[in-house]
N, C-alpha and C positions, 0 to 999 in steps of 0.2 A: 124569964124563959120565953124563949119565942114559940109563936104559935101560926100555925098557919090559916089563911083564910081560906075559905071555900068560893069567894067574891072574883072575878077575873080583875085583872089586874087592867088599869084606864090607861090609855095614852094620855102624855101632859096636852094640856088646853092648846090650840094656837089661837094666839092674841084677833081679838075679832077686827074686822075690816072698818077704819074707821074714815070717815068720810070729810075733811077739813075742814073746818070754817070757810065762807066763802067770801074770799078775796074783796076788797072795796072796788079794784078797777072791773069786776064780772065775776063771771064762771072762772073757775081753775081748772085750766089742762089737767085731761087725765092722766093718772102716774103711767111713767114708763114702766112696764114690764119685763122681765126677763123670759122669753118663753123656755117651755119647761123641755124641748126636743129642739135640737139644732135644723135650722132651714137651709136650703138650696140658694134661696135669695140673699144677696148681699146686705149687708144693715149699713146705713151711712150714721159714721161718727157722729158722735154728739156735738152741736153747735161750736158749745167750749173747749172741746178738745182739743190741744194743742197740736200744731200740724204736725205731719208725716216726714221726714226729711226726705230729700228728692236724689234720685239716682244719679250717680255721674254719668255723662254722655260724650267720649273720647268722638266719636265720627262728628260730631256737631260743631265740637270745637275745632275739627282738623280741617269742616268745610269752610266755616267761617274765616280761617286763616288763610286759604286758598283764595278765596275770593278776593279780601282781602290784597294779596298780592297780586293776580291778574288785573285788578283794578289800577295797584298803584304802578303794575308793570304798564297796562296800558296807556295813561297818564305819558309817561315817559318817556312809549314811544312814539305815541303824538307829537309830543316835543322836540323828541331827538329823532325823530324818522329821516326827516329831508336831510340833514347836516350828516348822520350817519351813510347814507346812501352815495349821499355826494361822494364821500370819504372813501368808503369803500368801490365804487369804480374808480375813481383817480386813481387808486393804490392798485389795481387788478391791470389797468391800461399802464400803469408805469411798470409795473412785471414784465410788460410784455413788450417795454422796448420804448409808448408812446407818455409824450404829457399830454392828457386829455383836461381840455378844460368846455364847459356850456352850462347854459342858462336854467333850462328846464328837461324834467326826464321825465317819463311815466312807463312804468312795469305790468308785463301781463308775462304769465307763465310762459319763461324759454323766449322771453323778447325783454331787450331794455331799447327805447328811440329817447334819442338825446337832440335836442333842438338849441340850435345857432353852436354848434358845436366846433373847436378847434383844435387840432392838431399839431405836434412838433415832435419831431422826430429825435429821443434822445442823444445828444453830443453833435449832432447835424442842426446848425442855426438858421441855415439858409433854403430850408426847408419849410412851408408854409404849408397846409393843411384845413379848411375852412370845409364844413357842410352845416345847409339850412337845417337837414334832418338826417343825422347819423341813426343807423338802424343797427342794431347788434341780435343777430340770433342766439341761444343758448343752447347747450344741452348739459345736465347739471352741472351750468354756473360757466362750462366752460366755452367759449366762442366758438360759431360755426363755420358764421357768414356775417357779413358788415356790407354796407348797402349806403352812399354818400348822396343823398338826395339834395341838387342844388349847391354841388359843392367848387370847389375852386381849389387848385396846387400849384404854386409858386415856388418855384425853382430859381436862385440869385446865386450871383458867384460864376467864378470859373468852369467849364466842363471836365478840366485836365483836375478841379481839386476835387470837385463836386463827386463827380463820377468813385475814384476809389473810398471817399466813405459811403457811397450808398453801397457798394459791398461789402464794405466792413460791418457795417447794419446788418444786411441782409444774411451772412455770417451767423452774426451775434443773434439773432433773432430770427432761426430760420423758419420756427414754427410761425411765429407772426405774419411774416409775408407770405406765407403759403396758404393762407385762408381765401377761401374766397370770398371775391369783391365785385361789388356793382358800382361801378362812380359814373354819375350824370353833373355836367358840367362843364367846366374849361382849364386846361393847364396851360399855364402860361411857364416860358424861361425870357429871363429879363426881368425887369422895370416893371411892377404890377399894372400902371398906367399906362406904358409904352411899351412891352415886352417884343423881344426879338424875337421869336416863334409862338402861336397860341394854338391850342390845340380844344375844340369844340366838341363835345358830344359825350358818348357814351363808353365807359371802360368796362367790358369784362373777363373774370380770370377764377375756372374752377377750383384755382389753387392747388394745381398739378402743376404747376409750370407753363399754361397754357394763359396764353393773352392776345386781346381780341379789341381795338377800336374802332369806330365809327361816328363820322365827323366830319369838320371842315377843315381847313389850317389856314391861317394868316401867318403871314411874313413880314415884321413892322405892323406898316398901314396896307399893307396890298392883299387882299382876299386871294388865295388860289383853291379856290375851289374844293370839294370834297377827297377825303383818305380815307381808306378803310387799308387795315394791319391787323395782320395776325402772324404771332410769332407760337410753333407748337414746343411742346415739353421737349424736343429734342431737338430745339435752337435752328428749325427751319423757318424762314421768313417769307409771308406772301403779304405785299403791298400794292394794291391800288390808290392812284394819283389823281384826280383833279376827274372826276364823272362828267362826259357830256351831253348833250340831250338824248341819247339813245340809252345812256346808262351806262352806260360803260368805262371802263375805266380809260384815262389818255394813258396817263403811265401805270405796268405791272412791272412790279421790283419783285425779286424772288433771289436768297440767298442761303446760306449755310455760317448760321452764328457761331458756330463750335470750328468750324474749317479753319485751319493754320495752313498757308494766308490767309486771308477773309476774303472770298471770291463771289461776286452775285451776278444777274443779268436783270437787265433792264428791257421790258418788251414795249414797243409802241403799237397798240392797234391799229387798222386804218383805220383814220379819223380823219374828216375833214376839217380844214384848217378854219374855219368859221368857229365848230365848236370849239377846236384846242383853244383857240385865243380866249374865246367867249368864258372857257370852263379856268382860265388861267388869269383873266380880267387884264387882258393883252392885247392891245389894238391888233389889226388884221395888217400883215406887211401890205405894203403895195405890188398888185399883182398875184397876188398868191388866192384872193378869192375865188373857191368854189373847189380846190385842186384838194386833193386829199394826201396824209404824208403818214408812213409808217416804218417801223424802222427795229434797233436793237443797240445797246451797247453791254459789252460784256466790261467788267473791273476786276483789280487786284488790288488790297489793301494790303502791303506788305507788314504792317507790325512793325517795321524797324526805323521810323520817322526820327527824327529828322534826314537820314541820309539815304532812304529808299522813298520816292513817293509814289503816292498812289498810281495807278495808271490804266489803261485799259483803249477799248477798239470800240468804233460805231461806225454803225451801215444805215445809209436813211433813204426812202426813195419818197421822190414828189411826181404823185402822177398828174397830168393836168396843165404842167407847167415846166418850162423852157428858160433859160436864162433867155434876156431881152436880146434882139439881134437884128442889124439891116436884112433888109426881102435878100439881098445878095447873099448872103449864107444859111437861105435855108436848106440848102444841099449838105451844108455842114452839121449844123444844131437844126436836126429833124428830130419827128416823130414828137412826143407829150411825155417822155419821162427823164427825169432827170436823177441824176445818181449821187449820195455823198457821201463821202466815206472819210474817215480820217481815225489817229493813234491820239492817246491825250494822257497829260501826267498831271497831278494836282500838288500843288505844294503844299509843305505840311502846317504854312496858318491859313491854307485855305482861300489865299487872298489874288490866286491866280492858276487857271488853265492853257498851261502850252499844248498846242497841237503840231508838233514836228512835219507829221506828216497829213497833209488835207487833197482829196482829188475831188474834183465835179465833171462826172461825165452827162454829154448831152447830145446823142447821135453822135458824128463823128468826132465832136470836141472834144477832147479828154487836157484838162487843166489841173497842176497838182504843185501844192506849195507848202505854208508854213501858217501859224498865225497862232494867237494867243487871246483871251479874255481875261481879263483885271477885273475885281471885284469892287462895285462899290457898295458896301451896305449889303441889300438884297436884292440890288441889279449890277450889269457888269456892263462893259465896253470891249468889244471884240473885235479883232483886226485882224485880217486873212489877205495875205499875197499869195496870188497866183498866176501862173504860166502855161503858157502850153505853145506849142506850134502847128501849122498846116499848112499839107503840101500848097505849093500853086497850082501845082497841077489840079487838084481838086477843088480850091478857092475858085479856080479859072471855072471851071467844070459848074459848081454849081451857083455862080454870077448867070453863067450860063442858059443854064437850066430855068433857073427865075424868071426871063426874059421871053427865050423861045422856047417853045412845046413842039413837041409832034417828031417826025424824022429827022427836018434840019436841028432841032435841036438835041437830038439824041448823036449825030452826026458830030456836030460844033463842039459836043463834051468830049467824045472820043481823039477827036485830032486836037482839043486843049490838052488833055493827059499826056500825050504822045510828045507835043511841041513844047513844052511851059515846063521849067525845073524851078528849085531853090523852094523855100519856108515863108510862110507871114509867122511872124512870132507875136502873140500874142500875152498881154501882161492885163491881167483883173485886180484890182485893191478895192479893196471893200470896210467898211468899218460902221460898227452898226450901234447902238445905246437898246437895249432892252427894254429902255423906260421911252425911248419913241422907236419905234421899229420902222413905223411908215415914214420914218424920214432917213430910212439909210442911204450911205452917202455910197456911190459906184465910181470908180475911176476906170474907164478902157484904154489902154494905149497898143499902136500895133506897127509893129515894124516890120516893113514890105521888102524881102530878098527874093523878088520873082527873077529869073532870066531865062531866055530861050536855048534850049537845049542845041 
């Protein structure tokens, strides 16, 4: 039978705190506890615990591979920079018409300069293109401006074949040639060592159709002195020729490129003949020092060569200077100016100037004939016959005059004119070499039909 106790009932015992033997290497760390309330402070794992497994980290690995690749891009391009560079301007200037070749290039934003650079003109062989320092402007990638520092352009071949491809080019490639251009250097046509025209200085062209030099020109071996040309976007032409100490030009050309016929005027400043010669590298004729010469010819290019040639009219006058003549006619050929005029046709190689019609007036002389110039090279041989006649009465008159002055001699001329008939006919040939001037050769002949009236 159960029974109950009056005793409270014991909790069971907890085991007492027992204290371990102690260790042979020392004291024993005291036991870990578990405290009996959770803390705020973190508890670092137990030595032995096996470790935590670690989070995956997607951005870490996607910069590592980034890197990665800009490294091995970079690499690459180190290698392949120059070869590709090269590649792709060749391939940009053959787009546009040229084969470009050179040594060295270097880039800065909206600039590429290309060094000992060369040029040729696609389907055009005879075309030569050289600069120390090509300069290309950009604007994204596309050319603006080109700039030939030190450059040279050689022209070979025919002008008759030469000429229709550079418009078949210029056609095909209109944006190309319409850029603008700075060229510093020399163009030569001919023979790179011996060329038959060269052309010095400075070319430029806003790439409107507007073109602009300034420079020398040689012809062969013979220096003629400075040219300045400008032709504008609407195919008008202003040329000056050969500057002489004053600056000025000897010859102004001025034409109309687009005019069917082709018609221009040619203006001579008064120059003194000192400079023309000096600015032309032309001995000084004999005679002609100190007298000054200025003048005009106007031309017609017909277009229709071989069987229309060219042609055209000049006026020249020489102040200063008299054709040569005995003290007996200076009653005849007075006064200091002399007149020349003549008509002239050019053949269509170029290889000859007829002058149908040629006059030299000189006070009362008036002479008018024919004559012609032959080409040699880049000098010619010129040969002019002329005529003229004068009264006797006047011939008498001023023999006259020469001798006695004053009344009796004003006297003597009047009853000469009155008493004296018939002509002296007079005959001038001349033939002259451009390459010695001072030794032109003069023939006078004069056939005397005086008789008393």
């Amino acid at each position: 039978m159960d029974t109950i106790s009056d005793e409270p009932a014991r909790e069971p015992a907890r085991p007492a705190d027992t204290i371990p033997d102690e260790p042979a290497g020392g004291p024993a760390k005291p036991a870990e506890t578990i405290p009996d309330k959770p803390t705020d402070e973190p508890t670092a794992p137990p030595k032995n615990a096996p470790d935590e497994p670690k989070r995956d980290k997607p951005w870490l690995r996607i910069t590592i591979a980034v890197l990665v690749i800009v490294v091995i891009a970079g690499v690459g391009a180190a290698l392949g920079y120059q070869p590709f560079v090269n590649w792709y301007i060749r391939r940009e200037a053959l787009a546009r018409g040229f084969e470009l070749d050179f040594t060295e290039f270097s880039i800065i934003p909206d600039r590429v300069t290309l060094q000992r650079a060369s040029i040729h003109l696609v389907g055009i062989s005879n075309v030569d293109v050289r600069c120390d320092e090509l300069v290309v402007d950009l604007q994204d990638t596309e050319p603006q401006r080109v700039q030939c520092k030190g450059g040279s352009v050689d022209l070979t071949g025919a002008s008759e074949e030469l000429q229709p491809r550079l418009l078949s080019f210029a056609k095909a490639h209109e944006k190309s040639v319409r850029l603008p251009i700075l060229f510093s250097g020399e163009i030569r046509y001919g023979d790179r060592d011996n060329p038959v025209v060269a052309l010095s200085g400075d070319v430029k062209s806003p790439g409107d159709g507007d073109f602009a030099f300034e420079g020398t020109v040689r012809l062969g071996q013979t220096k003629f002195g400075a040219l300045s040309f400008h032709r504008t976007k609407d195919d008008k032409v202003d040329m000056g020729f050969g500057l002489t100490l004053s600056d000025k030009p000897v010859i102004h050309l001025t034409f109309d490129a687009a005019a069917v016929p082709f018609k221009g005027t040619v203006s001579f400043e008064a120059q003194k003949i000192d400079d023309v010669c000096r600015a032309f590298s032309l001995p000084i004729p004999k005679g002609l020092s100190g007298s000054t010469v200025e003048g005009s010819v106007t031309f017609t290019l017909d277009g229709q060569l071989p069987s229309t040639p060219h042609h055209g009219t000049g006026a020249f006058v020489l102040n200063g200077w008299v054709p040569p003549h005995p003290r007996e006619l200076d009653g005849i050929v007075f006064g200091k100016t002399t007149k020349l005029g003549t008509t002239f046709e050019v053949l269509p190689d170029l290889s000859e100037v007829r002058f149908p019609k040629a006059t030299v007036d000189a006070g009362a002389l008036h002479l008018e004939g024919k004559g012609n110039a032959v080409r040699d090279g880049f000098s010619a041989v010129a040969k002019m016959d002329l005529k003229g006649a004068v009264a006797c009465s006047e011939l008498g008159a001023s023999a006259i005059g020469s001798r006695i002055s004053g009344v009796v001699g004003t006297i003597l001329r009047q009853v000469t004119r009155m008493t004296v008939g018939g002509t002296v006919n007079i005959r001038v040939q001349v033939e002259v070499d451009t390459k010695t001037l001072s030794e032109a050769k003069v023939d006078q002949a004069v056939d005397i039909g005086c008789r008393l009236r």
